[in-house]
LOLOMI-518452 format. One record per residue (C-alpha): residue in three letters; x, y, z. Coordinates in steps of 0.1 Angstrom, whole numbers, plus 5000, padded with zeros to 4 digits. Layout:
% LOLOMI-518452
ALAXYZ
...
% end
This chain:
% LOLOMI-518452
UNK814624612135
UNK812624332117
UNK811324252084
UNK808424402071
UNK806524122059
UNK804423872077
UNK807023672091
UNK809223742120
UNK813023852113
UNK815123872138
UNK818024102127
UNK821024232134
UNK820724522157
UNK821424842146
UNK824425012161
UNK823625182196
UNK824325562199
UNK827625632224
UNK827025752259
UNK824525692283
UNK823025962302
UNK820025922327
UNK816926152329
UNK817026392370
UNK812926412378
UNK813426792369
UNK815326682334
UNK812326472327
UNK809426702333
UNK811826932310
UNK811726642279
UNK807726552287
UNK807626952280
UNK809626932246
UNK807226612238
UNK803926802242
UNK805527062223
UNK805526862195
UNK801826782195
UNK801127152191
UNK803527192164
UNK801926842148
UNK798826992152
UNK799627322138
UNK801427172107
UNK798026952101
UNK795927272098
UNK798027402072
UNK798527112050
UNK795426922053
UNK794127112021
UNK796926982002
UNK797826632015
UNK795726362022
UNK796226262058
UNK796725892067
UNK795125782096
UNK796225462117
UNK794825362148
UNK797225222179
UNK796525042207
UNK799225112233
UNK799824872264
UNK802724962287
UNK804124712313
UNK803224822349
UNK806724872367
UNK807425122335
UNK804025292340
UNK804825342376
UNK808025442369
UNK807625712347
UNK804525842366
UNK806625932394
UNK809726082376
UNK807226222351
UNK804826332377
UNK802226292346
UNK799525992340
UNK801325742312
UNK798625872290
UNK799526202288
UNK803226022286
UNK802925772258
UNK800726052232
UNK803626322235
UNK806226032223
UNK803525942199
UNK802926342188
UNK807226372182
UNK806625992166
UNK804126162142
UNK806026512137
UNK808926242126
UNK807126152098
UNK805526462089
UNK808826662083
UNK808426932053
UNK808426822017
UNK808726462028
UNK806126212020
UNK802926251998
UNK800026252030
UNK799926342063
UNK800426072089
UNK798826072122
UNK799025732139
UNK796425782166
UNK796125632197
UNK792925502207
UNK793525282236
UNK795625262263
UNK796525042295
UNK798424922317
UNK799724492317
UNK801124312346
UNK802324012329
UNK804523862305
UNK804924072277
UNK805023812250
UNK801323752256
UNK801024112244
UNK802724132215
UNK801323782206
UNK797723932214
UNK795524022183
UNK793824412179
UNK791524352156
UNK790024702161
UNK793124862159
UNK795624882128
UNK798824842152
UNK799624782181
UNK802424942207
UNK803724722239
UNK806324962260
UNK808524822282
UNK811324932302
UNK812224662326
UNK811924322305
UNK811523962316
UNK812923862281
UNK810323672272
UNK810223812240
UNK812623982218
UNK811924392205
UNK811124522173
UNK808824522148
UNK806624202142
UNK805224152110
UNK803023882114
UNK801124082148
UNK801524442130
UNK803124482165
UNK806124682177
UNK807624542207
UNK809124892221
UNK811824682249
UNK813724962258
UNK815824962296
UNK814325202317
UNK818625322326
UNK819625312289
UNK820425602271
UNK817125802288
UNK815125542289
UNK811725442265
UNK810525732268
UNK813825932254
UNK815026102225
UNK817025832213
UNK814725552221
UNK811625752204
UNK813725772170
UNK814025382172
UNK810225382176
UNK809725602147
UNK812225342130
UNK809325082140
UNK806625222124
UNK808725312092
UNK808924922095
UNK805124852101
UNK804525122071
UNK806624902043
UNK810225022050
UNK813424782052
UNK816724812068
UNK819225002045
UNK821624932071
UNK820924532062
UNK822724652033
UNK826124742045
UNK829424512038
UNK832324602063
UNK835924582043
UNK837124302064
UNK834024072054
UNK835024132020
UNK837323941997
UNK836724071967
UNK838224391968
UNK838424472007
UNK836324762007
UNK833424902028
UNK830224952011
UNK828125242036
UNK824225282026
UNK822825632022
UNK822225832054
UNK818725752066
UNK816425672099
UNK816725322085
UNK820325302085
UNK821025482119
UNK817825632135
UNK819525782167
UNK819526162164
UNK819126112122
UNK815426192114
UNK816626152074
UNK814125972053
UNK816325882022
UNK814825841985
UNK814125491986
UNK812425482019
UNK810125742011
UNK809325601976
UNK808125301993
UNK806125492020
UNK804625651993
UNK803525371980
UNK802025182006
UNK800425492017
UNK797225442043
UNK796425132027
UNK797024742041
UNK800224612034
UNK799224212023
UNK801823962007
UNK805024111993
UNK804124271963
UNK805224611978
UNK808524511979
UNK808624261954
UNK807224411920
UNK808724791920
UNK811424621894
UNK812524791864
UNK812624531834
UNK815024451825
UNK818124521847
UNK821824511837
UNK825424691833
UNK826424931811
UNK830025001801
UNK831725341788
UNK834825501790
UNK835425831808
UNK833926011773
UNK830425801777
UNK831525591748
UNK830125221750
UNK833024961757
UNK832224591745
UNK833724281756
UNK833824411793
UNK834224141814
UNK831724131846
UNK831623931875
UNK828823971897
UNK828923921938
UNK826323921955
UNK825324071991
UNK823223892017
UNK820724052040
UNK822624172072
UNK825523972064
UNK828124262066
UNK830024072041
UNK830123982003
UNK829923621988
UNK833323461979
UNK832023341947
UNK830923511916
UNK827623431906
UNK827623501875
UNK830123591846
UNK829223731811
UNK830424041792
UNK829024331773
UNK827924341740
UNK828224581714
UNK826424891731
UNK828524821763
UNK825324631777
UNK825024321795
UNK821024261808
UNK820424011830
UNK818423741822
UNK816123741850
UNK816223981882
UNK819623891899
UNK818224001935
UNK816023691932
UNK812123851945
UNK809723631956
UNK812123341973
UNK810723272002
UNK812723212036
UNK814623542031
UNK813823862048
UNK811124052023
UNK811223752007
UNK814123891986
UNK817523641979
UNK819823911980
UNK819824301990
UNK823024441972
UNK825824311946
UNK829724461940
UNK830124431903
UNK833624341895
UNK834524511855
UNK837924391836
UNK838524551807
UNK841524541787
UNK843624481822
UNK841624751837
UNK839124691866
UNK836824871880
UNK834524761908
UNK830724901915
UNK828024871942
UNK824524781931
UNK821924801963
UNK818524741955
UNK817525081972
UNK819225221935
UNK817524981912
UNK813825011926
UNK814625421929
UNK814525421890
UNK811125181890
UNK809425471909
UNK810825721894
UNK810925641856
UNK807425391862
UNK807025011854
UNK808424971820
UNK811825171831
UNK815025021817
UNK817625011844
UNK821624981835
UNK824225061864
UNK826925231848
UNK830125171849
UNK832525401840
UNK836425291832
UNK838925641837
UNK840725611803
UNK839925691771
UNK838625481745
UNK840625441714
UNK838425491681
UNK838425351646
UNK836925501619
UNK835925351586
UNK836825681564
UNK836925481525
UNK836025151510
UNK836725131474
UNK833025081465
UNK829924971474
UNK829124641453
UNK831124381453
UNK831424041434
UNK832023751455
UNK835723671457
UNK836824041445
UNK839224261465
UNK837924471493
UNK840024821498
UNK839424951536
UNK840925251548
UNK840425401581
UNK841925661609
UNK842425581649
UNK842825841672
UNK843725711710
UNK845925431724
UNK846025101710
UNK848624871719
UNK851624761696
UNK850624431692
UNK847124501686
UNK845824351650
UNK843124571628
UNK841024311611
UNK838924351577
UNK835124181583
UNK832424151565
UNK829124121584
UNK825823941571
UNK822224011585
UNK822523791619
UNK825823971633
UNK828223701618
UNK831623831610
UNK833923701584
UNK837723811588
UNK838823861549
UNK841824061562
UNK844724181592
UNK847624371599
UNK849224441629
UNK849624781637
UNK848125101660
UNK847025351636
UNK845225371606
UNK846025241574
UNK844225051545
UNK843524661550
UNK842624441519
UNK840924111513
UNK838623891488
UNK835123901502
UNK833623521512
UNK832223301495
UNK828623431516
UNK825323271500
UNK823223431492
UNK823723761477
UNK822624071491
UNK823024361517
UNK826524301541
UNK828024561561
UNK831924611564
UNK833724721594
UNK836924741614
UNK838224561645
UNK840724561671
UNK842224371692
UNK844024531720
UNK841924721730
UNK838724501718
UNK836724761697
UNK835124811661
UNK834625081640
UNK831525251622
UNK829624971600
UNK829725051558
UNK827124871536
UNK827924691511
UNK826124491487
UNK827724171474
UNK826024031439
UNK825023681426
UNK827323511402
UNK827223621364
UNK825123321351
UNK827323301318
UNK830923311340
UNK832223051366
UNK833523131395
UNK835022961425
UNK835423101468
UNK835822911496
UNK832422871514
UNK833222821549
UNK835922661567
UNK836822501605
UNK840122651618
UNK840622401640
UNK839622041623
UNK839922171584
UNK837222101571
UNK836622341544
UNK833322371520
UNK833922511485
UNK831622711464
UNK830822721430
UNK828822941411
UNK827823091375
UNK828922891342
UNK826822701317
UNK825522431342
UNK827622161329
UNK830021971356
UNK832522151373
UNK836022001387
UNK838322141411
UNK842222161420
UNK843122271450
UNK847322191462
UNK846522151497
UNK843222031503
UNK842421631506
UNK838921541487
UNK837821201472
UNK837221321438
UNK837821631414
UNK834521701416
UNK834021711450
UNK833422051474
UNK834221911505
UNK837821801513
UNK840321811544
UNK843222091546
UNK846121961550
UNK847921941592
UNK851422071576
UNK849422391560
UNK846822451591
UNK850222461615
UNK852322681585
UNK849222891567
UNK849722971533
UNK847523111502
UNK845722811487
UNK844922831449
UNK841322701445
UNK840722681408
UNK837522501389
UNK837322421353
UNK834022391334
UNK833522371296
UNK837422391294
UNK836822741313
UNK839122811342
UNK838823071372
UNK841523031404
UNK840523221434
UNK843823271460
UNK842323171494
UNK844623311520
UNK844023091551
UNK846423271573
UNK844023591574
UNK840623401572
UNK841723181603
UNK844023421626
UNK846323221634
UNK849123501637
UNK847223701656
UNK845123431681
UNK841723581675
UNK838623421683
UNK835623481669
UNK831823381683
UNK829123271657
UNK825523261652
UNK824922951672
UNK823122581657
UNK819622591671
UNK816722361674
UNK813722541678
UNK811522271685
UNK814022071709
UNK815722351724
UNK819522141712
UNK822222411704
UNK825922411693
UNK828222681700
UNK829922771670
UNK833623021661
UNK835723091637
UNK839423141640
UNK841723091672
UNK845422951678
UNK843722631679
UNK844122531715
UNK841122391734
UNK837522681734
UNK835422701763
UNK831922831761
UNK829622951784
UNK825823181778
UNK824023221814
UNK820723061810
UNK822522781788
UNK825622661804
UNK828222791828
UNK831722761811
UNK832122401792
UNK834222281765
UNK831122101750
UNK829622301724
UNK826422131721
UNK824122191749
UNK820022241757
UNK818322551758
UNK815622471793
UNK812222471778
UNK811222801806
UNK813723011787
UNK812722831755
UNK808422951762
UNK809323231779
UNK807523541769
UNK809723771784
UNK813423611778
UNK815923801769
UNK818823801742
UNK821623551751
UNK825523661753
UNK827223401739
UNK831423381750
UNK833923121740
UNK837523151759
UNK840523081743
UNK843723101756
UNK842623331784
UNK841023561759
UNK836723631757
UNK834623661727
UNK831323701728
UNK828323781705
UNK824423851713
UNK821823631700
UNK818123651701
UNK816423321710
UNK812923451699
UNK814023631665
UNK816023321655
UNK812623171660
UNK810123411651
UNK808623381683
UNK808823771690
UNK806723851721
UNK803523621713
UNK802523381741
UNK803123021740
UNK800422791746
UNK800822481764
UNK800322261730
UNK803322401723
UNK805122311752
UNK807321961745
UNK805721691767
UNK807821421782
UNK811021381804
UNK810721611833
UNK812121741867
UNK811321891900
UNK813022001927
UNK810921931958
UNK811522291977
UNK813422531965
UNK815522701979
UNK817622381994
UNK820122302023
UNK821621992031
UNK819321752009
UNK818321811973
UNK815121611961
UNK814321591930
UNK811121451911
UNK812021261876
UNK808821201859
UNK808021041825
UNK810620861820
UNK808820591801
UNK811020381814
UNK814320491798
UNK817220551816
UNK818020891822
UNK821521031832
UNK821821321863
UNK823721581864
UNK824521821894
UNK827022121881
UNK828022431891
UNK827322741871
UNK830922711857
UNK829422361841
UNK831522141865
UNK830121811875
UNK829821771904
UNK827921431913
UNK826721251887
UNK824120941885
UNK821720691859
UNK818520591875
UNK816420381860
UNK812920551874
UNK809320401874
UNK806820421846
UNK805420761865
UNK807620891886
UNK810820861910
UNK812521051937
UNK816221091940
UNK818021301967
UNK821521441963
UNK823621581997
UNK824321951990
UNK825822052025
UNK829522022014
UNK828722281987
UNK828622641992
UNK825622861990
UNK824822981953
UNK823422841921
UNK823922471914
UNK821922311877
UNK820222041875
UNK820521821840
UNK818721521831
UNK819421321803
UNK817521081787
UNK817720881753
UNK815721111738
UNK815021441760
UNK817321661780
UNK816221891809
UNK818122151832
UNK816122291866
UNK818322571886
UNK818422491924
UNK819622791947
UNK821822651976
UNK821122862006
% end
C-alpha cells in the first residue's frame, strides 16, 4: 500500500479482513481449480471485446522465494508456474470486470523463478526487459517491507504463508490486484479517511467511497476516481507526477445557497485541511474568507498544494472539512480530492469546480418593486420601495445604496424593520455623472435585493449646488463638493464642521456630533446665490445600526502598496484580512507580493474588514483595476530590487532565507502567521549581494507562515509551508 510515484511511501496498512482460515491440501487443489477457472473466463472475455477495447499489455517478471515455492508445490501438488499465472489470470479478470475501464488489461507473465536469498535484493533488482516486476513471499526474513515500490515498478507481495490462506489466497490476491492498481497510477482512498476522535473540528468520521483502494479484501469495486485515473494512464509509462498532479479544474472554490439553490453572500468559511494517512484533521484553519455576491468564494491557488515535493504523490494535502457560518448557522462539508479531479475528467481541463454547500433554511428575499424615477440630480431625494418575503430578524436594518461602476456602495438611507416598506435619501455627492445602480440591503440576514439603474446628471452649469463628497466615519474628515454656478468664488457654512476658511472644502466634524449624529446643513453662497443641502450623517455613517461597509481598495499598480478602505461602522477598532494580501491585521496599508501582482492567472481578491465580530467583504479584481486582463507580463515589467528566498520549501525546524539586493539598506523581517501575527521579528543589515538569515520554526505548528521584508524603499512577502 505505497505511493504511486517514484519514491517509496511507506503507509499505513490497510485494515486486515477478520478471521483466519488455513487452506487442507484437498481445499487448495479446490482454490488452484477456481484460479485456472478464471484464465478461461479471462480468455473468453478477451475474445469478445478485443474488437471494441484496446488491450493493454504489461509484461511481469515473477520471482518467488524458495521455501514458498516448495511449499505450495506440495499442498498444491502443481509446479509454482502453473501456480503463480492462475493468481495472475483472477489478477487480470480483476481488472477486466464489465463496463469498467476503457482497454483490456492483460499483465503477462514472461518470466518466472525461483530465489534463495534475501528478498530485498529482489525487489531492489532492475527488469529492464520487463515493465514490472512480482517478488512472492510467504515466509519473510523482513529484510524488506511489502507493497508497491515506485521507484523499482516492483510489488513486494510479503504475504505469511498461515495468514488468512496464505499468498496465494483469495484475500491476499485482492491485495495484489490493489498493487498493480498502485503500479498502474492509483492512490489510497483509504489515505483519505479522518476517524471522529482525530477530529476536533466537529468530531465526525469522514469514510471514502467503497473501492479496492479503500478496502480490497473481498471488494473488487473500482470507484469513479480510480478508474478515471486508470483511464488515463492507460498502457503507457507513468514518468514524473503529472498524472496526478495536473487533472485540476481551474479554478476551485465553495459555493453557498440556501435549501431553494439561492446564492448566500457573506458566508463565512474556514477551511481544514486533511493529511495523507493521518486519520485526523488539522486543528487549525488554514484559511478564512467569505463568499461574495454569487455565494462564491475561489481559491486563490489550488488549496491541495500539487507539486510539493516530500509528500506522498507529491500532493500537500488529500482532503479538507469546510467549516460554513452563516447568519449563526453552520454547516460543515468534506472536500477529498477524489471529487475535485472527478469533475477535471469529466467536464475536461478548463472545468470550473465549486463544492456546494447547502444551508437547510430558507433565504429571505428583497425585492426592489419602485424607485421614484430613473434620473437623478445629485443631492435630490431618492424614493425606494420594495417587498420581503421570508424571515428577517427584528433588529435587522434595510439600507438605501447607491452603487457606482467598481461595486462601491454608498448608504443614503435606513430603517429598521423586517418587511418591506419605502426608504428615502439624497443621492451623494458621486463625481462624475453617469450610470449608478440602486439597491437594497439587509442586515440580519446579510442579503441585497435586485440592482435598479439609475442615472445621476452633471450640475446645471447656470445653478450652484452643494453635497457632501465623501466622508471618514471614524476620524471626520469630510470633503465637500461644489458644482454648477457662474464660476465666480464660492463660500461655505456648515454648523458642525471645523475648516480654516469659508472657502474651504475640507474641514473636521465635530467629536460631540460624530458620538450624537445629527443632520448637518451644508449651504454655499455664490454671486449672493444660496443652495443648503441637509446632510444626514446618522444614515450616511450607520452608526445606529453598526454596519460596515468594504470599499474599492487604494492600489499602486506599479508598487504593489494597497490600503484597505470602509465606510460606516460603530467606530471601534477594523480588522482586515484578503488571502493572498494579509491574514487578519488592523493595518490597512499592506503589499500586494509581486507573483500575485505578474501573475497571469490570479484571481479576484475578497476583501473583509471585522468589526465588532461582524464580516464585510467585497470582491476586487487586481488585473481589471489594472488593465492587465489576461496578457503576459514580461520580465521588464517585473520591479527589480529587494528580494527573498526561502532555501527549501517546504521547511521543519530551520527556516533559511536568502535577502538579496539590499543595496545596503536595512531591511526589517517579518515572520507571521496567516492571521497577520508577528511572530519573530528582526533588522539585518545584509551585504551589498546577498545574506542568509535562519529563523527556528520547530515551536510552530505545521501550516502556512509569511515571510515580509521591509526595506526603505521595497517590501516583499514569500509564503513558507511548515511541514
Amino acid at each position: 500500500m505505497l505511493g504511486a510515484d517514484q519514491r517509496h511511501y511507506r503507509a499505513v496498512a490497510y485494515p486486515s479482513p477478520l478471521g483466519i482460515k488455513l487452506f487442507t491440501p484437498d481445499a487448495m487443489k479446490n482454490h488452484l481449480l477456481r484460479l485456472l477457472l478464471g484464465t478461461l473466463c479471462l480468455a473468453l472475455l478477451m475474445s469478445d471485446s478485443a474488437q471494441a477495447q484496446a488491450t493493454w499489455k504489461f509484461s511481469i517478471v515473477v520471482a518467488v522465494d524458495k521455501q514458498t515455492a516448495d511449499y505450495y508445490q506440495k499442498a498444491y501438488g502443481k509446479d509454482i508456474t502453473t501456480i503463480v499465472k492462475a493468481q495472475m489470470a483472477t489478477i487480470n479478470a480483476n481488472f477486466n470486470k464489465p463496463n469498467t475501464f476503457k482497454g483490456i488489461y492483460n499483465f503477462q507473465i514472461d518470466s518466472i523463478y525461483v530465489f534463495d536469498g534475501p528478498a530485498r535484493d529482489e525487489v531492489f533488482r532492475p527488469h529492464p526487459k520487463h515493465a514490472y516486476a512480482v517478488v512472492i513471499n510467504g515466509f519473510s526474513d523482513n529484510s524488506v517491507g511489502g507493497g508497491w515500490w515506485g521507484s523499482y515498478q516492483t510489488i513486494y507481495h510479503s504475504w505469511k504463508w498461515d495468514s488468512f490462506d496464505g499468498p496465494f489466497g483469495p484475500y491476499a490476491t485482492d491485495g495484489l490486484t490493489h498493487e498493480f492498481a498502485h503500479a498502474r497510477g492509483a492512490v489510497d482512498i483509504y489515505a483519505m479517511r479522518v476517524e471522529g476522535a482525530k477530529n476536533p473540528v466537529n468530531n465526525t468520521t469522514f469514510e471514502p467511497v467503497s473501492s479496492i483502494m479503500n478496502y480490497p479484501y473481498g471488494n473488487i469495486a473500482w470507484d469513479e476516481y480510480t478508474t478515471n485515473l486508470l483511464n488515463s494512464t492507460a498502457d503507457g509509462p507513468i514518468v514524473g507526477e503529472q498524472w496526478i498532479t495536473k487533472p485540476f479544474p481551474n479554478p476551485i472554490g465553495i459555493q453557498a445557497v440556501d435549501a431553494q439553490g439561492k446564492a448566500l453572500e457573506g458566508v463565512v468559511v474556514d477551511i481544514y485541511p486533511v493529511e495523507w494517512f493521518s486519520l485526523s484533521v488539522l486543528p487549525n484553519s488554514i484559511l478564512r474568507a467569505a463568499t461574495n455576491n454569487q455565494g462564491i468564494y475561489t481559491f486563490p491557488a489550488n488549496p491541495y498544494r500539487p507539486s510539493t515535493s516530500g509528500y506522498p504523490w507529491n500532493m500537500r494535502y488529500c482532503n479538507f472539512l469546510i467549516k460554513a457560518t452563516y447568519n449563526g448557522t453552520v454547516v460543515y462539508k468534506w472536500m477529498p480530492v477524489y471529487e475535485v479531479q472527478n469533475a477535471y475528467f469529466k467536464n475536461g481541463e478548463n472545468t470550473v469546480y465549486n463544492t456546494v454547500i447547502e444551508f437547510p433554511a430558507t433565504t429571505p428575499n428583497i425585492n426592489l418593486t419602485r424607485l421614484n424615477g430613473t434620473s437623478f440630480a445629485v443631492g435630490s431625494l431618492i424614493e425606494a420601495s420594495f417587498t420581503t418575503s421570508g424571515m428577517f430578524d427584528a433588529t435587522n436594518i434595510f439600507t438605501l445604496q447607491v452603487v457606482d461602476e467598481f461595486n462601491n456602495a454608498f448608504v443614503i438611507g435606513s430603517t429598521q424593520g423586517n418587511g418591506g416598506t419605502t426608504i428615502s435619501g439624497r443621492t451623494p455627492g458621486l463625481n462624475p455623472a453617469g450610470k449608478y445602480k440602486v439597491r437594497i440591503g439587509s442586515s440580519k440576514p446579510n442579503g441585497r435585493s435586485n440592482d435598479v439603474p439609475i442615472i445621476l446628471t452633471p450640475f446645471p452649469d447656470n445653478q450652484l449646488r452643494v453635497a457632501v463628497s465623501r466622508l471618514n466615519c471614524t476620524t471626520g474628515a469630510i470633503l465637500l463638493y461644489a458644482g454648477g454656478g457662474d464660476g465666480s468664488p464660492i463660500t461655505f457654512t456648515a454648523p458642525g464642521i471645523t475648516r480654516i476658511s469659508p472657502s474651504s472644502t475640507t474641514g473636521i466634524v465635530e467629536q460631540g456630533l460624530l458620538n450624537d449624529p445629527k443632520p448637518i446643513s451644508v449651504s454655499a453662497t455664490q454671486s449672493g446665490q444660496t443652495w443648503t443641502y441637509v446632510f444626514d450623517l446618522a444614515t450616511y455613517c450607520n452608526n445606529s445600526t453598526g454596519s460596515l461597509i468594504v470599499s474599492l481598495p487604494d492600489y499602486n499598480c506599479a508598487s504593489g502598496f494597497f490600503s484597505f478602505r470602509t465606510t460606516g461602522g460603530d467606530g471601534s477598532p477594523i480588522e482586515f484580512m484578503a488571502v493572498g494580501i494579509t491574514g487578519w491585521t488592523t493595518n490597512p496599508n499592506q503589499f500586494v507580493d509581486v507573483a500575485l501582482r505578474t501573475a497571469n492567472d490570479s484571481q479576484p481578491f475578497t476583501l473583509m474588514a471585522r468589526q465588532s465580530g461582524k464580516i464585510s467583504n467585497i470582491t476586487w479584481d487586481l488585473k481589471a483595476a489594472c488593465g492587465r486582463a489576461r496578457e503576459a507580463v514580461s520580465e521588464a515589467e517585473r520591479p527589480a530590487g529587494l528580494s527573498i528566498q526561502v532555501l527549501g520549501n517546504p521547511v521543519s525546524d530551520q527556516l533559511r532565507v536568502l535577502v538579496q539586493e539590499a543595496n545596503g539598506q536595512p531591511v526589517q523581517l517579518r515572520l507571521l502567521d496567516v492571521q497577520g501575527r508577528v511572530l519573530e521579528s528582526r533588522t539585518v543589515q545584509p551585504a551589498e549581494q546577498a545574506d542568509e538569515q535562519q529563523f527556528s520554526v520547530g515551536k510552530f505548528g505545521p501550516g502556512l507562515l509569511l515571510l515580509q521584508a521591509t526595506s526603505p524603499r521595497q517590501t516583499r512577502m514569500v509564503k513558507v509551508v511548515r511541514q
